[in-house]
N, C-alpha and C positions, 0 to 999 in steps of 0.2 A: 460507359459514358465518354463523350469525347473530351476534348481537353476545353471547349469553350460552355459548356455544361458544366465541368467542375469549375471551372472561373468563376461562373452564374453562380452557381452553390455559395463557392469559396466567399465570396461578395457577398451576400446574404448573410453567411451565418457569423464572418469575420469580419465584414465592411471593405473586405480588401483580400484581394490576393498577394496571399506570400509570396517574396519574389522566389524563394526558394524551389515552388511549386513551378515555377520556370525552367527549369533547368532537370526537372525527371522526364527519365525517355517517356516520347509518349507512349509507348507499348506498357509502361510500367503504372503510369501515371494512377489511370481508372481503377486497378486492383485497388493501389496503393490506396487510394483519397477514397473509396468505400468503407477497404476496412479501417480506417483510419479517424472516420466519421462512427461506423457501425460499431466499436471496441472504444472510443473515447468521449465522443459527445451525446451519443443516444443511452438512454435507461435502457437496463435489458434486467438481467438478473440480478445485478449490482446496481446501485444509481450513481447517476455521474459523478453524486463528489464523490462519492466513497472509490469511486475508478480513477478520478482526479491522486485524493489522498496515497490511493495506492503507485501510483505513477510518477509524484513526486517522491515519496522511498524509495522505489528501483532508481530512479534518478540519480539521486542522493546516492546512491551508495556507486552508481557509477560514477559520481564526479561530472554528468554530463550538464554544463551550465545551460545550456539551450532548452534541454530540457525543466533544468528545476525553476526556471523562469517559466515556461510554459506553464507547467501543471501546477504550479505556485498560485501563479493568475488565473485559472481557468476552476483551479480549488474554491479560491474563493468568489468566481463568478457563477460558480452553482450553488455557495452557501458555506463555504467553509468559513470558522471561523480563524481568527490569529492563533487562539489559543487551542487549535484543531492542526494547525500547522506546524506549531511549535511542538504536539504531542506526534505529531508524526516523526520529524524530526528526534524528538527524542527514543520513539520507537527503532527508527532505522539504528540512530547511532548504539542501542543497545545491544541490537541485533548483530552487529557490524562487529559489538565487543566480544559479546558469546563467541559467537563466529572466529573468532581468531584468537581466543583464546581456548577453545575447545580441539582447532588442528595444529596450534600451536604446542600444544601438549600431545598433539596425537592420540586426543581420545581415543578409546575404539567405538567405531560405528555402530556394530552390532553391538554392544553395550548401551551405547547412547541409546540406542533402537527400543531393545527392550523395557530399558527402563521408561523410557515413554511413553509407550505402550502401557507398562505395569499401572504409572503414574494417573494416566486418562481414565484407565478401568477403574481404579480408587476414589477419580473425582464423580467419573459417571454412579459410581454405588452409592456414592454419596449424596448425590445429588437426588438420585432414586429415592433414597431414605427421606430426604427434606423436600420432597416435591420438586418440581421442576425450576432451576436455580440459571440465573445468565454469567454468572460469572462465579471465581473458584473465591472465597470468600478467605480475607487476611485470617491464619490462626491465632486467636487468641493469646496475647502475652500477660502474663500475669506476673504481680511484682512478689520477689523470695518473703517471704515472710519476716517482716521488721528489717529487713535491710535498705528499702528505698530503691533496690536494685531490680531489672526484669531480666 
């Protein structure tokens, strides 16, 4: 595409071209504002908010503000809700915990691996057992007997 084609585009689908978009070589440009369109605003095998949602996490966890303004707004101009935003958010920042407290301790990997592994096989059997299930279901707490306690 040349550069006054993705301006046409850019216009359309943004009302405006980013001034940013100014300033990529033009050799670079056409890749770029394809895949760019092709991996963020089009439905493919994911749909867009859920592409959104996930784009704001990787965001988030790099701290890149450009970004989590982007995908923030663009989340919920395909449908996200607040409380879809705020689950993200709490997803990343979970993940973020995991994540540095697991190399923090120097788990080992192949351990982590395994058990993983072991873990997914138990829910899959499980799930075999009770029909086809979308999610691993909270196990049941049950209070000690006459103590008020779980």
């Amino acid at each position: 595409m040349t550069r006054q084609e993705i301006y046409t585009e850019a216009s359309k689908l943004l009302g405006k071209v980013p001034g940013f978009l100014e300033t990529v070589p033009e050799e670079l440009l056409g890749p770029r504002w394809e895949e760019w369109r092709k991996l963020q605003v089009e439905d493919s095998v994911i749909p867009v908010k859920f592409k959104q949602l996930i784009m704001l996490a990787v965001s988030t966890y790099a701290k890149c503000q450009y970004c989590i303004e982007f995908h923030a707004e663009m989340a919920k101009l395909f449908g996200a809700t607040e409380k879809e935003i705020v689950e993200t958010a709490c997803l990343t920042g979970n993940t973020a915990l995991w994540s540095n407290f697991l190399q923090g301790i120097r788990y080992p990997l192949s351990k982590f691996h395994d058990e993983v592994h072991e873990a997914t096989e138990y829910a899959r059997k499980q799930q075999g057992e009770k029909g086809e299930e979308k999610s691993v279901k909270k196990p049941e707490v049950r209070e000690v007997a006459g103590t008020g306690r779980r």
